[in-house]
C-alpha positions as CSV (number, residue, x, y, z in Angstrom):
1,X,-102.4,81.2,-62.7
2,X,-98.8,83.2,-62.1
3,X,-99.9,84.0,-58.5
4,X,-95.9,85.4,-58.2
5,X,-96.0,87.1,-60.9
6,X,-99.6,88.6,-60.0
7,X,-98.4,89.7,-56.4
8,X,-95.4,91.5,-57.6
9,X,-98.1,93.8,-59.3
10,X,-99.9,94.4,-55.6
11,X,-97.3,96.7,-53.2
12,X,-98.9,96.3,-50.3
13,X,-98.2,92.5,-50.1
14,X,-94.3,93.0,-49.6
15,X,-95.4,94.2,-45.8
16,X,-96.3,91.0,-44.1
17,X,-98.6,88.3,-44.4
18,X,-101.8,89.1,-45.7
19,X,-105.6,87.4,-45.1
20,X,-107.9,90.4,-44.6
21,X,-108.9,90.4,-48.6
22,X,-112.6,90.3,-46.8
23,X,-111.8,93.5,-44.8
24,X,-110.2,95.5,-47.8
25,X,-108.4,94.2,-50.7
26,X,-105.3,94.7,-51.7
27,X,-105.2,96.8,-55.0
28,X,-102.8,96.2,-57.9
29,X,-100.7,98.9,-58.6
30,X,-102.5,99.3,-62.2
31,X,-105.7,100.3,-60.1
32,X,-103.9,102.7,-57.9
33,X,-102.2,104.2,-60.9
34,X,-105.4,104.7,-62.9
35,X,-107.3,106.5,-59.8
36,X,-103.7,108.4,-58.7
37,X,-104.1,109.7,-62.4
38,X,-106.8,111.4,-62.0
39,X,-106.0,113.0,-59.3
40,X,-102.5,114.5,-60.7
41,X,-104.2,115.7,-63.6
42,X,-106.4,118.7,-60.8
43,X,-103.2,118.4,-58.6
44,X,-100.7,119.6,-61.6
45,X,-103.2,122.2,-62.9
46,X,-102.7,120.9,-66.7
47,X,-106.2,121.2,-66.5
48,X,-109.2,123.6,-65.6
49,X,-111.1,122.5,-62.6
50,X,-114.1,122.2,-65.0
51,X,-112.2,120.1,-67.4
52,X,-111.1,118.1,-65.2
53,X,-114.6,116.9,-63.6
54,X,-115.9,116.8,-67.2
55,X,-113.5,114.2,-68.1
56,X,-113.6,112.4,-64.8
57,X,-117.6,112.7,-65.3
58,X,-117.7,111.1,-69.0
59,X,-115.5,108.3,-68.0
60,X,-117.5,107.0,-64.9
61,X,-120.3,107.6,-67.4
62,X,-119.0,104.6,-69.2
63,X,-118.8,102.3,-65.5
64,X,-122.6,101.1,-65.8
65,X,-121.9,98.9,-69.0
66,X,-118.3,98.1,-67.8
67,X,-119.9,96.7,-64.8
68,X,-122.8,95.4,-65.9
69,X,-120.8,93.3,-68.4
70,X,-118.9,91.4,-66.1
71,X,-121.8,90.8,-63.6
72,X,-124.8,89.6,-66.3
73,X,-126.9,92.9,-66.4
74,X,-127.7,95.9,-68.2
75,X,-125.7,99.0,-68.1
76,X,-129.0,100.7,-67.3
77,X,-129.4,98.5,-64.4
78,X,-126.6,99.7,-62.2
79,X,-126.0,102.8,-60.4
80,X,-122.7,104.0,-59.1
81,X,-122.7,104.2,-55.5
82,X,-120.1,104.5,-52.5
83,X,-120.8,101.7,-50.4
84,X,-123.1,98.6,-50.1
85,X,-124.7,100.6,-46.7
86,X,-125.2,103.5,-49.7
87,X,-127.0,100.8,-52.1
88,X,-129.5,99.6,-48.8
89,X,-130.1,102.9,-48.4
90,X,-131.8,103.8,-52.1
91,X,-133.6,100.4,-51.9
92,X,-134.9,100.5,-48.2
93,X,-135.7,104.4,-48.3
94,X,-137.2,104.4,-52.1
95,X,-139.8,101.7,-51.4
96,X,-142.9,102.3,-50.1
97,X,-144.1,100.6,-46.9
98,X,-147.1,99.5,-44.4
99,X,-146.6,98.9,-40.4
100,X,-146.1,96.0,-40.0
101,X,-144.8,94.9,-43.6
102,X,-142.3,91.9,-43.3
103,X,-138.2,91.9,-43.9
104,X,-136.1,88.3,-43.4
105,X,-132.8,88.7,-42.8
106,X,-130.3,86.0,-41.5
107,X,-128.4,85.7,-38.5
108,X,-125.3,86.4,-39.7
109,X,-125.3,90.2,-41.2
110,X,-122.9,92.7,-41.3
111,X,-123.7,95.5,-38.8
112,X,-124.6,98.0,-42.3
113,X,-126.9,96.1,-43.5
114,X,-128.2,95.0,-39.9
115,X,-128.7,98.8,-38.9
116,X,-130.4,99.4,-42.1
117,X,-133.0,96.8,-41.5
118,X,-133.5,97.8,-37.9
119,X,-133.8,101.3,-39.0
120,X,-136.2,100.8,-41.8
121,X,-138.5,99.3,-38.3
122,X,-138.1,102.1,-36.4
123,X,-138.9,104.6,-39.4
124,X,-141.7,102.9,-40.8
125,X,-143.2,100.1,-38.1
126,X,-141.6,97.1,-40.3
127,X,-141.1,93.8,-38.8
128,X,-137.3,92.3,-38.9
129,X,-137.3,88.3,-38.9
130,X,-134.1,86.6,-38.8
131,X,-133.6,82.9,-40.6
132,X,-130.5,81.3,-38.9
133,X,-127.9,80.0,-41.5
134,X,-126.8,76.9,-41.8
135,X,-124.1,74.7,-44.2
136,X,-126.8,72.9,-45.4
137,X,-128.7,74.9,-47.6
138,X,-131.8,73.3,-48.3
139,X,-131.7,73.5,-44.5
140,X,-131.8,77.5,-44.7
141,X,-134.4,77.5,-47.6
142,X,-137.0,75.3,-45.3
143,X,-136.2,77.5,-42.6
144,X,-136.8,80.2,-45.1
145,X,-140.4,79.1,-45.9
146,X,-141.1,78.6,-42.4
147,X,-140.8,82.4,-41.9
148,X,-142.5,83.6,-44.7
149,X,-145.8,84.9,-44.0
150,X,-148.4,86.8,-46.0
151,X,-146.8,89.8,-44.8
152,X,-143.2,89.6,-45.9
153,X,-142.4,92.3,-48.2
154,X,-138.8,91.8,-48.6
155,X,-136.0,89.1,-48.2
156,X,-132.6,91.1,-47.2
157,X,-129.7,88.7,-47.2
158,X,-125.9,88.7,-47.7
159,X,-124.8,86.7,-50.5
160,X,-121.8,85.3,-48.7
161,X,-121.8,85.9,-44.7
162,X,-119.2,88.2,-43.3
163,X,-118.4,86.2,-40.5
164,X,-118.4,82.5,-41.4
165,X,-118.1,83.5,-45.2
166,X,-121.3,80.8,-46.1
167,X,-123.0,81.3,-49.3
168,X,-126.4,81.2,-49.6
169,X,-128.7,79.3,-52.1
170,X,-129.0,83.0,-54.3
171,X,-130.6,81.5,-57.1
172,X,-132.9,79.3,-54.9
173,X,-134.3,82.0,-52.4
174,X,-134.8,84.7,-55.5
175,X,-136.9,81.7,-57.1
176,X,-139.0,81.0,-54.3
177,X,-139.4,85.6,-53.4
178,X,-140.7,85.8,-57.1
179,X,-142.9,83.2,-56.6
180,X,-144.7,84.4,-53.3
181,X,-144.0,88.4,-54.6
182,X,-141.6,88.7,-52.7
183,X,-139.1,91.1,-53.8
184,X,-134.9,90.9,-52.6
185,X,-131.9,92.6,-51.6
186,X,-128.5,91.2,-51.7
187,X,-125.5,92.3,-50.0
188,X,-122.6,91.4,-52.4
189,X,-119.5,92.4,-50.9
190,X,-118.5,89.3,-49.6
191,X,-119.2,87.2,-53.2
192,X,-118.3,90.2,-55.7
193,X,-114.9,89.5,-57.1
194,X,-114.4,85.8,-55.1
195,X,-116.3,83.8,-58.2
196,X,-118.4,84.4,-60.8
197,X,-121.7,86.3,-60.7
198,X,-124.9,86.4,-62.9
199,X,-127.3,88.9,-62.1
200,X,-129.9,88.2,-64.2
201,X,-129.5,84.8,-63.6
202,X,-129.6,85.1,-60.1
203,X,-133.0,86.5,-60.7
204,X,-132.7,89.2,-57.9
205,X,-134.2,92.8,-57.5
206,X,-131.9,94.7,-56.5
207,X,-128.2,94.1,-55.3
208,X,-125.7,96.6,-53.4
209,X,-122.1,96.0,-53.1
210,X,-119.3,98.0,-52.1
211,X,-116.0,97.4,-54.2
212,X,-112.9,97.6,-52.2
213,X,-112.9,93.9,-50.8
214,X,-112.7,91.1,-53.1
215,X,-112.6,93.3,-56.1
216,X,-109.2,94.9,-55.4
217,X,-110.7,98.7,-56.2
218,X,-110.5,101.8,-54.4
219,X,-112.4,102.1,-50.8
220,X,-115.1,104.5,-51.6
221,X,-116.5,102.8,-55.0
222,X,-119.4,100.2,-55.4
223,X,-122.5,100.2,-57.4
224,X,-126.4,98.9,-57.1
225,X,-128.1,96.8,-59.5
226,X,-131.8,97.2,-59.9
227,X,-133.6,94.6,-62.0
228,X,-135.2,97.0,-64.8
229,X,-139.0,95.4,-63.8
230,X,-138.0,96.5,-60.2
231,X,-137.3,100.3,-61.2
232,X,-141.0,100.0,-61.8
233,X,-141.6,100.1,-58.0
234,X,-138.9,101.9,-56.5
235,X,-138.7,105.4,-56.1
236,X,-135.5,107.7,-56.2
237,X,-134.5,109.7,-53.1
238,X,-133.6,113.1,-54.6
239,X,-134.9,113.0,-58.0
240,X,-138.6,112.4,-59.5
241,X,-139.0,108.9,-60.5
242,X,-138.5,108.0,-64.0
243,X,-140.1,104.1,-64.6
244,X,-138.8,104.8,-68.2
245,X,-135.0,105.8,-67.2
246,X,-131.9,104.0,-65.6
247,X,-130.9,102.7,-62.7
248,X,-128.6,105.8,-62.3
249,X,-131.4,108.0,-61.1
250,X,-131.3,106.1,-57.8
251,X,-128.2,108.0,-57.1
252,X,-128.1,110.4,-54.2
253,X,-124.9,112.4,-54.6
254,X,-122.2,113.0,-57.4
255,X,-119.8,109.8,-57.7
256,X,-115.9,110.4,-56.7
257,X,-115.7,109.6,-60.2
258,X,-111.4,110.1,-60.5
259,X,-112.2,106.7,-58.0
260,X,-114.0,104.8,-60.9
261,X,-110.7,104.9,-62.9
262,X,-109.4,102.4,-60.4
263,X,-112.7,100.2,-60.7
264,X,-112.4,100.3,-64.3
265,X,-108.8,99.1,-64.1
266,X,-109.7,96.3,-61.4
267,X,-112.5,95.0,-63.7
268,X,-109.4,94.8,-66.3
269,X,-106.9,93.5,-64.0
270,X,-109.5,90.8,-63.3
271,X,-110.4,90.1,-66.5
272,X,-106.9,89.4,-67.6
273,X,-105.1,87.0,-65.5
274,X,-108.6,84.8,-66.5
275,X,-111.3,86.3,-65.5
276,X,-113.9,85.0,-62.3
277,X,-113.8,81.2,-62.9
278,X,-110.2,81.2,-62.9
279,X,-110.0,83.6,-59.8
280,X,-112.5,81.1,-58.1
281,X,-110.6,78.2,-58.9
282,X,-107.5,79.8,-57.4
283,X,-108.7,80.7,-54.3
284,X,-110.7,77.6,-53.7
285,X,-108.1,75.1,-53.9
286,X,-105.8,76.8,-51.7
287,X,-109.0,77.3,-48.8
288,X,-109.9,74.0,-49.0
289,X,-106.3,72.9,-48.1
290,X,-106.2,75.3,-45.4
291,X,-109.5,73.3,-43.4
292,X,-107.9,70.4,-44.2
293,X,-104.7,71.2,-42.5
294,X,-106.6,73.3,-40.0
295,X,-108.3,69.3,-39.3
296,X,-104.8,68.4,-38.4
297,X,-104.1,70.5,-35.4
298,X,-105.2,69.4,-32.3
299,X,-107.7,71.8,-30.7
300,X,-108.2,73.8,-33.5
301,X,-112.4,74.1,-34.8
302,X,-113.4,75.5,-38.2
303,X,-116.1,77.0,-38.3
304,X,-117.1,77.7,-41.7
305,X,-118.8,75.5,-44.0
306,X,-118.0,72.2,-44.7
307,X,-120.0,71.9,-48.2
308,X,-119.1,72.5,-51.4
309,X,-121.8,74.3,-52.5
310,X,-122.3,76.8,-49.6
311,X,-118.0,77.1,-48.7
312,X,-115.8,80.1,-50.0
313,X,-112.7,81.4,-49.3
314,X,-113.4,82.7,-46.3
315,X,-112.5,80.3,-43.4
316,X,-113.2,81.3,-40.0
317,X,-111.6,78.9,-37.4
318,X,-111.7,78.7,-33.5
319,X,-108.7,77.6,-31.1
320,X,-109.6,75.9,-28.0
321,X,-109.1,77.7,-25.1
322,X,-108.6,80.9,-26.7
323,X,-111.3,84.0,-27.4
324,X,-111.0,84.7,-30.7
325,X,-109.6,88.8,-30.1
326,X,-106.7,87.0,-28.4
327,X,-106.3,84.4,-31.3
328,X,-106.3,87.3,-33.9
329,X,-103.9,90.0,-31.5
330,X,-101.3,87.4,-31.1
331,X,-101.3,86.2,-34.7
332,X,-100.5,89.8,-35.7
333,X,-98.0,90.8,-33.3
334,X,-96.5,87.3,-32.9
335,X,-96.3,86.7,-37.1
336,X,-97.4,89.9,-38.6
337,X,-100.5,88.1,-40.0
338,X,-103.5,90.8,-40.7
339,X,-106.8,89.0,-40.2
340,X,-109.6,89.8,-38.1
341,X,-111.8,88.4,-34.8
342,X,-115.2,86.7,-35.6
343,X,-117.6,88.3,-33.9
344,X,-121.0,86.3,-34.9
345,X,-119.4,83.1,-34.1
346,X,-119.9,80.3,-30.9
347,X,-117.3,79.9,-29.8
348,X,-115.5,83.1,-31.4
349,X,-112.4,82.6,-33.7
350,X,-110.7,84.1,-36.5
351,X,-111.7,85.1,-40.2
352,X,-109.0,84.4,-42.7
353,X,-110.0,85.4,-46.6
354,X,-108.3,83.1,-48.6
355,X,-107.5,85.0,-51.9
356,X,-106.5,83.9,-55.3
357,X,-103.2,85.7,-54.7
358,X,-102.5,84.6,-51.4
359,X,-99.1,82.4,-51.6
360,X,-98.4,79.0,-50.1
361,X,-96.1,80.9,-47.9
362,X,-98.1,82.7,-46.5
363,X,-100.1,79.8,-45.6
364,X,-97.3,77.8,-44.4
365,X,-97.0,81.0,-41.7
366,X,-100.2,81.0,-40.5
367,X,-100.7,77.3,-40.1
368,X,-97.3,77.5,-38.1
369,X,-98.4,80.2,-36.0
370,X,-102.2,78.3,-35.3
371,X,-100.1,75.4,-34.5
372,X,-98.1,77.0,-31.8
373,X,-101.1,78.9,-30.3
374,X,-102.9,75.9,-29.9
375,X,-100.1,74.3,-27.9
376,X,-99.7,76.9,-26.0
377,X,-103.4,76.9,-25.2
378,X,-103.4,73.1,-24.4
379,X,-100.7,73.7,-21.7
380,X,-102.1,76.4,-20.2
């Protein structure tokens, strides 16, 4: 992979040293072109209004089979939507619920997702359970069963934790929901663009994912799959339900579609410089040389999983000593390194999202810059 030639295409890389890819991405300038487009087209007036939103209109008509191509659904699966909180929303408000029905999540949620569960109990009398992660993951999937009880109604999980950035047995835990009736809802914005994704393979009802992190497209664009049997049981929100339609009438508002131009041209992007595998490849090699170099510094903890098949490119490390606010402040005043504080962690550290286009500079600067913190920490 040409990662030089790939980060001369993104602008915002020349400011600084870069690791918050898990935070927002960093968009190439082909996807800030495509959406900036749109927008000069109403801007200039070369256009009426209503020509303009036609257009923009019958092109993000055409988004559900882009995106369902490159994630292993049906275009009449996915619905655009805003946000992943936008996605939990539809799912969580179109089902249909007892007091007292049963939803797992883990202990390591995002606060959207989080408030959208604890919402759903204070609306409707559910019961949140929480199944601690853990590297191992036939470790979470035991503690999965254990929790399980004839009331569960839903699993809600991330795919790939925000914090710790562990990925969870997917395929696993949406074999073991079907089998009990169990039906799921992934949070994907954390695993969407870092390495390849099958939906159907997966085997998952529904899935809601924002955009603008890993897949490099604008803030404000994402999209929610619903397994066609699963459009069966779930109502819309504004709309009468249609078992017969798409997933598209699970949309609550009109999409900012100018924004979908820069989705479309991040799907693109993607697909040319060789597509997920490749993109996973990338970014794996050079994560797993930052924990091992990590390893090497004296006081220095990562926190994220060890295992191959539950690690990603998110590695969240602790200095001894240190909080991890103080860790993350100095690192960006000190070296210009954007990151961000763990939050979920014990003790607390810093998140750094390894990205396929992150440089071995840029490494080099932050392992310098963790090396001299944890001195300074040892002395204090």
């Amino acid at each position: 992979m040409d990662v030089a030639g790939i980060r001369d295409q993104m602008p915002g890389l020349k400011y600084g040293v870069y690791f918050n890819t898990g935070g927002i991405g960093q968009s190439p300038a082909s996807v800030n072109k495509a959406m900036a487009e749109g927008y000069q087209q109403m801007l200039s007036g070369s256009v009426s209004a209503t020509d303009w939103y036609t257009a923009m209109e019958e092109a993000a008509s055409e988004m559900p089979a882009k995106i369902a191509g490159f994630f292993g659904a049906d275009a009449g699966e996915i619905a655009l939507t805003m946000s992943t909180g936008e996605g939990y929303g539809m799912v969580l408000g179109g089902l249909r619920w007892q007091p007292g029905d049963e939803v797992i999540i883990t202990s390591e949620e995002h606060p959207v997702p989080l408030q959208a569960a604890q919402g759903l109990a204070d609306r409707e009398g559910a019961v949140v359970k929480v199944v601690e992660i853990d590297q191992d993951k036939d470790l979470v999937l035991e503690r999965l069963e254990q929790t399980i009880t004839p009331r569960t109604r839903l699993f809600c999980f991330s795919h790939v934790t925000t914090d710790t950035g562990t990925r969870l047995p997917a395929r696993e835990i949406c074999a073991l929901a079907r089998a009990r009736g169990i039906l799921t809802l992934w949070d994907g914005c954390q695993a969407v663009g870092q390495f390849p994704i099958d939906l159907h393979d997966m085997g998952c009802d529904f899935y809601a994912t924002n955009c603008y992190k890993w897949m490099l497209s604008p803030m404000g664009t994402g999209f929610l799959y619903v397994r066609k049997d699963a459009q069966q049981v779930l109502k819309p929100l504004r709309r009468p339900h249609d078992p017969d339609g798409t997933a598209r009438q699970y949309e609550t508002g009109t999409p900012a579609s100018a924004l979908y131009q820069g989705l479309g041209a991040s799907l693109d992007f993607m697909a040319g410089i060789g597509g997920p595998q490749a993109i996973a490849e990338e970014a794996s090699r050079k994560a797993e040389s930052l924990r091992a170099r990590f390893d090497a510094i004296p006081g220095v903890l990562v926190v994220s999983s060890r295992r191959a098949d539950t690690q990603t490119g998110i590695v969240a490390f602790a200095i001894e000593g240190m909080e991890g606010r103080e860790v993350s402040e100095a690192l960006i005043e000190r070296w210009q390194i954007t990151q961000r504080a763990t939050y979920m962690t014990d003790p607390t550290g810093v998140r750094i999202s390894v990205a396929f286009y992150t440089s071995d500079a840029e490494l080099d600067t932050l392992v310098e810059a963790v090396t001299t913190l944890a001195d300074e920490a040892r002395q204090r």
